[in-house]
SERO-4910 file (N, C-alpha, C, O; in steps of 0.05 Angstrom, whole numbers):
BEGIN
 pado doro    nc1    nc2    nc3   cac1   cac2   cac3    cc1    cc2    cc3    oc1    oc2    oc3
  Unk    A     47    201   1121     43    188   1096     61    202   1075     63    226   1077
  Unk    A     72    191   1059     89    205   1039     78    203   1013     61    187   1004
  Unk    A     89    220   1003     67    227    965     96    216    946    120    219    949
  Unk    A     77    201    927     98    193    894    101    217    894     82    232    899
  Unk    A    129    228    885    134    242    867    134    228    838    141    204    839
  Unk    A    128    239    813    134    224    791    148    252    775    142    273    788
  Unk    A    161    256    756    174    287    755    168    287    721    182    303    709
  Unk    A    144    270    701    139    286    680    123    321    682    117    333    703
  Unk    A    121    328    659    113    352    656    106    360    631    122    354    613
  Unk    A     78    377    623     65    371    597     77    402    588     62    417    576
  Unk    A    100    411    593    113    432    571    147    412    562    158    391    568
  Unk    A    151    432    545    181    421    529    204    439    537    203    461    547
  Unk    A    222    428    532    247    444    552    268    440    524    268    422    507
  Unk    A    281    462    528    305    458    509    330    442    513    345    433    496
  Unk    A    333    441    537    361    423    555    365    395    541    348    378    547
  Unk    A    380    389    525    392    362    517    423    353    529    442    367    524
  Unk    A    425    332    543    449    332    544    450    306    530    431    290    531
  Unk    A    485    299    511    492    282    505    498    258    515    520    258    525
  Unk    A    485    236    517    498    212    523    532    203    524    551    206    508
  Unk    A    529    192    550    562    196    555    568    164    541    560    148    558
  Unk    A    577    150    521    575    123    521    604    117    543    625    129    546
  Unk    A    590     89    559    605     72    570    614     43    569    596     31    581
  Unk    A    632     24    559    639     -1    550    624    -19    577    627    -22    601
  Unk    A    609    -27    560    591    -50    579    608    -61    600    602    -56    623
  Unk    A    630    -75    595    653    -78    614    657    -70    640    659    -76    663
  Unk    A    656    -53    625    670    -30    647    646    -24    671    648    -23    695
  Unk    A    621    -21    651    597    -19    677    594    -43    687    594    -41    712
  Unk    A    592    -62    680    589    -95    694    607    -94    719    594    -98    739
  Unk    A    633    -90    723    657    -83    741    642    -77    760    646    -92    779
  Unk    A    623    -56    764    615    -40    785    591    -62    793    580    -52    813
  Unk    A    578    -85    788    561    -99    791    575   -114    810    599   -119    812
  Unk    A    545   -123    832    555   -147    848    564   -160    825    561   -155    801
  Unk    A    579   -185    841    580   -215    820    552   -232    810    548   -243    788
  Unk    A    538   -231    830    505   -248    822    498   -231    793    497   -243    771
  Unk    A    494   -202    795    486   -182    772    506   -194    748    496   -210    732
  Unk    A    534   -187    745    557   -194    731    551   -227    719    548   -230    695
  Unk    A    550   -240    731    550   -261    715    517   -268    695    515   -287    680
  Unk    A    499   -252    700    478   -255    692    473   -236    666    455   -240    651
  Unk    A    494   -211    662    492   -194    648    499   -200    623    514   -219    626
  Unk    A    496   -194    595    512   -200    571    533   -176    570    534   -158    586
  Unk    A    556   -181    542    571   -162    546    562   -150    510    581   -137    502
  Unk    A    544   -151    491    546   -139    475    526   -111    477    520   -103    454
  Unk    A    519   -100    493    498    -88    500    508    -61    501    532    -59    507
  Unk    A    495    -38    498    504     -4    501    505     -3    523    495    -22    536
  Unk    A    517     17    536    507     28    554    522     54    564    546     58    564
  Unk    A    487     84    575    503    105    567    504    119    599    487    111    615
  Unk    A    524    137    607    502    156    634    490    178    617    501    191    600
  Unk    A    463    180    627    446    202    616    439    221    636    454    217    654
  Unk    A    421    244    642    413    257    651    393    238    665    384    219    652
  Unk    A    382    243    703    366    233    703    349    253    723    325    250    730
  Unk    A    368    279    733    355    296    749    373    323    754    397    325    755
  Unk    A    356    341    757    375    365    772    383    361    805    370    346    819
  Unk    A    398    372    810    397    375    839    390    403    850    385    418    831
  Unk    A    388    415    872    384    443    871    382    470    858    393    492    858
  Unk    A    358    455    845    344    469    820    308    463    827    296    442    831
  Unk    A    301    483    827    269    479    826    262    474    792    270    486    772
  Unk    A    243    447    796    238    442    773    209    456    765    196    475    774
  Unk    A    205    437    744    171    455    724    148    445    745    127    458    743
  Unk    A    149    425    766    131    427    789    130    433    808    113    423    824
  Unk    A    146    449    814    152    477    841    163    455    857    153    451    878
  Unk    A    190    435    848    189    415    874    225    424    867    234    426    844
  Unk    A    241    428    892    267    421    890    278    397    902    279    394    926
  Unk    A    288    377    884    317    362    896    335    363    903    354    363    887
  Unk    A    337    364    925    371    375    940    394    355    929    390    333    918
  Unk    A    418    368    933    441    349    930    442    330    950    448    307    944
  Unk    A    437    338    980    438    313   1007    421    283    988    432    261    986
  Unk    A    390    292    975    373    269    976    392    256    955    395    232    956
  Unk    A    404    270    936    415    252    912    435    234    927    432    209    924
  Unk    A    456    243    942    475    227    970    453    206    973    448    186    959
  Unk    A    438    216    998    429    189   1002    416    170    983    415    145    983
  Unk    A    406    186    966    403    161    944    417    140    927    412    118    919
  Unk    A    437    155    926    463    142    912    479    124    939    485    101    934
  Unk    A    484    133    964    494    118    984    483    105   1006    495     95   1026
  Unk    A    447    105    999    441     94   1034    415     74   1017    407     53   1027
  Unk    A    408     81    998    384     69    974    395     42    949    383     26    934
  Unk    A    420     48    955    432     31    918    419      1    917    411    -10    896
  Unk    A    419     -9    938    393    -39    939    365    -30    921    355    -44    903
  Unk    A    360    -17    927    341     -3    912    337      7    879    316      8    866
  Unk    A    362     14    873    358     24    852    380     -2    832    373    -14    812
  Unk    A    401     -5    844    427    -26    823    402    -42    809    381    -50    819
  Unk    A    410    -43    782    389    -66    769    371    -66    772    360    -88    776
  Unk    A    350    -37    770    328    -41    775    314    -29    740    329    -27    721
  Unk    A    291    -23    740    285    -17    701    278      5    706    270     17    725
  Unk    A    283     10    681    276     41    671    249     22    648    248      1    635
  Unk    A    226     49    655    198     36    655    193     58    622    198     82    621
  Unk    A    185     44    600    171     67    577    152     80    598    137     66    612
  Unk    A    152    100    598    137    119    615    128    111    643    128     87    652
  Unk    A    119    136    659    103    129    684     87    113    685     72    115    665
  Unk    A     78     89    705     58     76    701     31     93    721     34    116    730
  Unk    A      5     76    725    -11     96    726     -6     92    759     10     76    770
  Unk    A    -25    113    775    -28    110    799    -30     87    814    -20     85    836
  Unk    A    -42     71    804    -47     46    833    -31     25    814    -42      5    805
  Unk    A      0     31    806     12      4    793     40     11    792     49     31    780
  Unk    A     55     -7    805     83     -8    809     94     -5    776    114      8    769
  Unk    A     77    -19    761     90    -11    731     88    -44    722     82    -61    738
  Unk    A     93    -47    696     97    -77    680    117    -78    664    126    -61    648
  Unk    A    130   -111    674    149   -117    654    157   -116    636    180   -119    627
  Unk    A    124   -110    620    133   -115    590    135    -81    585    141    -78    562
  Unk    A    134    -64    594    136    -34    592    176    -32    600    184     -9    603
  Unk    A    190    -48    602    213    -46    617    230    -43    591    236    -62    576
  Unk    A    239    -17    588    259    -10    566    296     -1    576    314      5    560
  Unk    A    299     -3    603    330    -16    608    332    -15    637    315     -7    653
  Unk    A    352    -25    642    365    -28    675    387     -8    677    405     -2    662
  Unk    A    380      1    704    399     25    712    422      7    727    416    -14    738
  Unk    A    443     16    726    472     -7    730    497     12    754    515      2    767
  Unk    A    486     42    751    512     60    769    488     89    761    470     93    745
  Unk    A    501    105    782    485    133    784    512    149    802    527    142    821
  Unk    A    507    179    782    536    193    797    523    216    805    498    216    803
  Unk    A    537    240    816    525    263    812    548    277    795    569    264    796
  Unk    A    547    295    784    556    317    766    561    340    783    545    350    799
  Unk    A    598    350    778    593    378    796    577    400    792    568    411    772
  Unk    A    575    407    821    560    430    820    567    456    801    589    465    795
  Unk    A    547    462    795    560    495    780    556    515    805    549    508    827
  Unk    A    563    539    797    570    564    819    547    572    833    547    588    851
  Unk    A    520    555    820    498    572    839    488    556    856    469    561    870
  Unk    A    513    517    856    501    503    873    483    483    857    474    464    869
  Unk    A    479    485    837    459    466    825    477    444    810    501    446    813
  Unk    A    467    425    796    486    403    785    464    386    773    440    389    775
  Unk    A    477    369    761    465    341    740    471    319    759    491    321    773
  Unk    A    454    297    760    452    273    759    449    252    749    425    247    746
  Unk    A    462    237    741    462    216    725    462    192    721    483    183    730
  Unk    A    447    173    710    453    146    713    459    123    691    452    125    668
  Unk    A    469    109    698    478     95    677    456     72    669    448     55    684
  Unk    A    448     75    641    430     64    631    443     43    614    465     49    605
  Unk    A    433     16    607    437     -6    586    404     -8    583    390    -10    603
  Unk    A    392     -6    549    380    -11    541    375    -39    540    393    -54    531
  Unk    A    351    -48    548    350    -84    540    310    -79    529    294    -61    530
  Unk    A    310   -111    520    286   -115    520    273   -101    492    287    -89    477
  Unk    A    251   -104    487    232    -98    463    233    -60    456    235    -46    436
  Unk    A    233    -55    483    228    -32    493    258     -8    490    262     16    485
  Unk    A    271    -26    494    301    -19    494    318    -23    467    339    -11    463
  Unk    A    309    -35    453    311    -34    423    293    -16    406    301    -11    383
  Unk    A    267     -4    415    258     14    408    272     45    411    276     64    395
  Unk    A    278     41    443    296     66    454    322     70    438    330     93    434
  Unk    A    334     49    430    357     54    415    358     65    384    374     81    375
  Unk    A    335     49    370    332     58    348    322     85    346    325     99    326
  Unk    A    307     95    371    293    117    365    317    138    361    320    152    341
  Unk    A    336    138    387    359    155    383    378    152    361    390    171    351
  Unk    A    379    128    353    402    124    340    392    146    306    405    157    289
  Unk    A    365    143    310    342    165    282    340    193    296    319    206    293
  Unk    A    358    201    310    360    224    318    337    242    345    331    265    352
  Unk    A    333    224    351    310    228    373    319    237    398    342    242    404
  Unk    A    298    240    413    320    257    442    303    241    460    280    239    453
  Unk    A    312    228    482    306    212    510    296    232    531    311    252    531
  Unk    A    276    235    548    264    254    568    270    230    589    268    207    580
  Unk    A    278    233    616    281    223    638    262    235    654    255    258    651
  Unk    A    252    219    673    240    218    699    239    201    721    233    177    723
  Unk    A    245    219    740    258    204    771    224    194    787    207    212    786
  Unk    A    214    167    801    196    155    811    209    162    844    231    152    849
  Unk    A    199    176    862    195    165    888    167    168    906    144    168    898
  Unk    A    179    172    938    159    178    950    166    195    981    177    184   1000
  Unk    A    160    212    980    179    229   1000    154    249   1008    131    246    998
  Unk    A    161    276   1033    151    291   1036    169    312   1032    193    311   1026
  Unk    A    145    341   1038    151    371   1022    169    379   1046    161    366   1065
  Unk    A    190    395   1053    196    405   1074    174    434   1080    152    438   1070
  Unk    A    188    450   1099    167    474   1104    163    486   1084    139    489   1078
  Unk    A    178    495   1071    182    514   1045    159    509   1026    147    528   1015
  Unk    A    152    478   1021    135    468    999    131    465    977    112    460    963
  Unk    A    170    471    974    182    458    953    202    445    952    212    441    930
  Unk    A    214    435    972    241    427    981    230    400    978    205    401    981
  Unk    A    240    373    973    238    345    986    253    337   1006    278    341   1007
  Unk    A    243    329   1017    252    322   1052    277    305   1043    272    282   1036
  Unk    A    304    312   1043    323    287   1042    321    261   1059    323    238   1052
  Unk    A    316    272   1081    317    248   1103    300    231   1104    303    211   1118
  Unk    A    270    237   1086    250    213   1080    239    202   1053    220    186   1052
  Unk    A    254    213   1031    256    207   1004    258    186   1002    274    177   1018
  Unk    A    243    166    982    248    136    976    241    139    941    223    148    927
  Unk    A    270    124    940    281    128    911    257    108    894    261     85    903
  Unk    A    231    105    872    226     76    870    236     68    840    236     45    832
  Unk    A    243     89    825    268     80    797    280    106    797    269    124    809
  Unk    A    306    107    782    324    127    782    308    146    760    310    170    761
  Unk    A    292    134    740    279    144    717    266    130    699    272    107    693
  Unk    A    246    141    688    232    125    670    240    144    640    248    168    643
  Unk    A    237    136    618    230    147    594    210    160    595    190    147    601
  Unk    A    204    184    590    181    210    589    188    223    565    209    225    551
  Unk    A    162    232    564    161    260    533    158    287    547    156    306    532
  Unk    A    158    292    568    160    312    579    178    312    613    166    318    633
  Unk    A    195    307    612    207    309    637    206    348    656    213    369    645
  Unk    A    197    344    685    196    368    691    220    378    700    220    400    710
  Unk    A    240    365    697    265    369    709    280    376    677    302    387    678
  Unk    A    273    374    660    285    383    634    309    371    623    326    382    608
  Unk    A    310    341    636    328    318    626    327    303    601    316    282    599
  Unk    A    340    317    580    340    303    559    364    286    550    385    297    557
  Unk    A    367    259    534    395    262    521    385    248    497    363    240    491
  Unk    A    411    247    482    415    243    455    436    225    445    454    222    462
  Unk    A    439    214    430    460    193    413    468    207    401    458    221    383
  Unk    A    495    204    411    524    207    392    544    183    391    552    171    410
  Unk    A    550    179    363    560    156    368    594    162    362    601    173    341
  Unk    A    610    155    379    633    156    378    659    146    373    665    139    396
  Unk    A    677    140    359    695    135    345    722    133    371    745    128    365
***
């Protein structure tokens, strides 16, 4: 049987990283055509923070760089176009539409730094009720908390996640406390 991971956490972390902005365009490109023609083109869209990799986070759990691979290369049915949820939903609920504040469109990894660890990231377009809230909030100087949804097991250690049985179920939701210490921010650029 495999356990949700959900990766909020009820402390605050200082880690902000800046929103990378990307020309809607340009992310649509990377869309099947079914996605592409359904998409608008006046819309933001940023890569944010959505996880560490080989870093133990604030719930004694590490994500390897392999699971982010296969996530990014053996999972993307899974995640292309799928929503980023205003917060976790509860235990026995996939989550609700009307909680849906954007669609994840591309996800990279970030190089590693020297101790092996690295950023993850995905590319977010804000849509929806929820997604106009998200925008205004940053655009008033607010900071975004990310959190990664799956369902995987512990390796021996009992803090490792099993790469080989990880199931991605959103790249991230919006959190006020992320345990992975994923924040970002609006900057708007010229």
């Amino acid at each position: 049987e495999l356990t949700r991971f959900v990766e909020s956490y009820s402390s605050d972390s200082a880690y902000i990283k800046k929103a990378e902005p990307v020309s809607l365009k340009e992310a649509l490109q990377k869309l099947p055509l079914e996605l592409r023609e359904s998409a608008g083109d006046s819309a933001e869209s940023w890569w944010v923070p959505i996880s560490y990799y080989e870093k133990l986070n604030k719930n004694n759990r590490n994500y390897g760089k392999k699971l982010w691979e296969n996530v990014r290369d053996k999972q993307r049915d899974t995640w292309l176009g799928s929503a980023c949820l205003g917060d976790h939903p509860g235990k026995e609920s996939d989550g609700d539409p009307k909680n849906i504040c954007g669609v994840w469109l591309d996800m990279k990894l970030g190089e590693s730094s020297p101790d092996g660890s690295g950023i993850v990231y995905g590319l977010l377009c804000p849509c929806g009720r929820l997604g106009e809230d998200l925008t205004d909030y940053l655009r008033k100087g607010g900071r975004v908390g990310t959190s990664s949804s799956g369902y995987g097991r512990l390796l021996s250690d009992g803090v490792t996640v099993d790469p080989d049985n990880y199931l991605i179920e959103r790249l991230a939701d919006w959190v006020l406390n992320p345990s992975q210490g994923t924040y970002f921010k609006y900057e708007k650029t010229t």
